[in-house]
N, C-alpha and C positions, 0 to 999 in steps of 0.2 A: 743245367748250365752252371760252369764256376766263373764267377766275377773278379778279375784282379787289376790293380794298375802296379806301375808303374814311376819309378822315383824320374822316368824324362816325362812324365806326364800323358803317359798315355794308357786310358782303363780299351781291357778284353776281355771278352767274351770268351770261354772256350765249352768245347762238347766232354763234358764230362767224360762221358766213355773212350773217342778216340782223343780226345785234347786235342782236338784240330782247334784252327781260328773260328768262331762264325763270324765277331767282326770286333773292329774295334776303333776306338775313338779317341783321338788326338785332342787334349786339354789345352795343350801348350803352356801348363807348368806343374814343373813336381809334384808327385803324389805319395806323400808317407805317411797320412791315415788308414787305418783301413775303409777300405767301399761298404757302405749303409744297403743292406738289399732289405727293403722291409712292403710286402703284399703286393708284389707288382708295380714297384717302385725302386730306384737303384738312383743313389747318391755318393759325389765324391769331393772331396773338400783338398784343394789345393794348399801347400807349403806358403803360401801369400797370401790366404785368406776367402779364395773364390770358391763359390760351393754351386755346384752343377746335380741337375737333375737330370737321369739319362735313361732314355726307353728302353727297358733290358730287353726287348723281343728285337729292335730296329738297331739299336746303338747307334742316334742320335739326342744330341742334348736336346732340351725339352725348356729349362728355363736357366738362366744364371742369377749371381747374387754375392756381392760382394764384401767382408768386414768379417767372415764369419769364420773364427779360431776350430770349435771342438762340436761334435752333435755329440747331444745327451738323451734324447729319447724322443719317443713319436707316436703320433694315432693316425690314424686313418687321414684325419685333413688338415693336422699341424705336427709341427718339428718344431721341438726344442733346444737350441743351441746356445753357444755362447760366444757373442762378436767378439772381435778383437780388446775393444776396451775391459771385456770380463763381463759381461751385462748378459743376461739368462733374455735372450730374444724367441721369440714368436716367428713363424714363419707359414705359411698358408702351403703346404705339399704340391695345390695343383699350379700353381702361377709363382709361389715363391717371394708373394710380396709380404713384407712385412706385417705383424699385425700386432706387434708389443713390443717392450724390453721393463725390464726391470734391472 
């Protein structure tokens, strides 16, 4: 599959080989980072701050979470970002609650 969104805020799915749709998911607002795909996981962070986690196999969102500017790196069960204020936050991969900032 190749993952891409969109600047009206909508991320898709497509079949690599024929580039049909498989499906796609409506954010409801701008997207002009790139989409996070990282071990069966797929992330996309909104122009306003809102970062969404999305089931690449279903393409439905999974958890949201709000304040969050840039993703910087990730393991298996945390994402490293940085909120709006500039603060290097903690995030939990499966629920998205928070679990630090610096």
């Amino acid at each position: 599959f190749v993952y891409a969104a969109s600047r009206a805020g909508v991320v898709y799915c497509l079949n690599e080989v024929t580039g049909l749709d498989v499906w796609h998911l409506a954010v409801g607002q701008s997207i002009s980072q790139p989409l996070v795909a990282l071990e069966g996981m797929l992330f996309a962070i909104t122009e306003t701050g809102d970062m969404v986690r999305i089931d690449p196999l279903a393409g439905r969102q999974l958890w949201y979470i709000g304040g969050i500017a840039n993703f910087l790196s990730a393991s298996a069960k945390r994402l490293y970002v940085t909120d709006l204020s500039g603060r290097l936050t903690v995030l939990d991969t499966a629920s998205g609650a928070r679990l630090g900032s610096l």
